[in-house]
N, C-alpha and C positions, 0 to 999 in steps of 0.2 A: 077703155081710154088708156092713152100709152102714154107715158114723162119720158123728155130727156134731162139726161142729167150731165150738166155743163160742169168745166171744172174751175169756173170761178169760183170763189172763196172771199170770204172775209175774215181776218185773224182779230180778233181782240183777247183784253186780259182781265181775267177776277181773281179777286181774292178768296183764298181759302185758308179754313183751318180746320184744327179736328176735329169742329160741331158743325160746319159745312161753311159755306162759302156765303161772303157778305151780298147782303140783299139790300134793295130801295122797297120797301114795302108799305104803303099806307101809310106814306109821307114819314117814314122812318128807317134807319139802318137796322139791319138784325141778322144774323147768322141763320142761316137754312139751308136744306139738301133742295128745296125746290128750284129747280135749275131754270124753270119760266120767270124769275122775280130777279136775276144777277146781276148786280152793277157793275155795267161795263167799262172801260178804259180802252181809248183807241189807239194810247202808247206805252210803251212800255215805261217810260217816264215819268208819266203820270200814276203808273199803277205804282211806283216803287214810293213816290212822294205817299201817294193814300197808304202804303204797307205801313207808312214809318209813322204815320198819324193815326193809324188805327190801332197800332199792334200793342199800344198801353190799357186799349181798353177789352179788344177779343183777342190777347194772347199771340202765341206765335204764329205768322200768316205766311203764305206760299202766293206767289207770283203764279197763277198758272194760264195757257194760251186755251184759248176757246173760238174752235172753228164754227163760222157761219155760212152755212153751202147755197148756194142758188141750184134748186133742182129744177130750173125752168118754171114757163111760164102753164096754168093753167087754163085748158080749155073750158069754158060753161056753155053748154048748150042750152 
């Protein structure tokens, strides 16, 4: 079976700190490296508002860019 891979993209943005980056987890915020759990922000505007509301409670926080790739479409036979 062969993929193509397009080079569309999706850019969004999470927050990080030095215990890992904030999470929506089981109907709650929490810090983790698990990178499947990350709340996303679809502007950079919106992330800086959540930095500046978060950052009293998980310390100091990083704005960072998270690419989302479309590697095409899969075949099921």
């Amino acid at each position: 079976m062969e993929y193509t891979i397009y080079n569309e993209s999706l850019v969004y943005y999470a927050l990080r700190s030095e215990k890992g980056y904030l999470c929506f987890h089981g109907g709650r915020y929490e810090m983790s490296l698990n990178m499947n759990c990350l709340y996303l922000f679809n502007s950079v505007q919106k992330a800086e508002k959540a930095k500046s509301d978060f950052e009293d409670v998980y310390g100091k926080l990083q704005i960072r860019k998270v690419k989302v790739m479309d590697i095409g479409e899969v075949n099921e036979s």
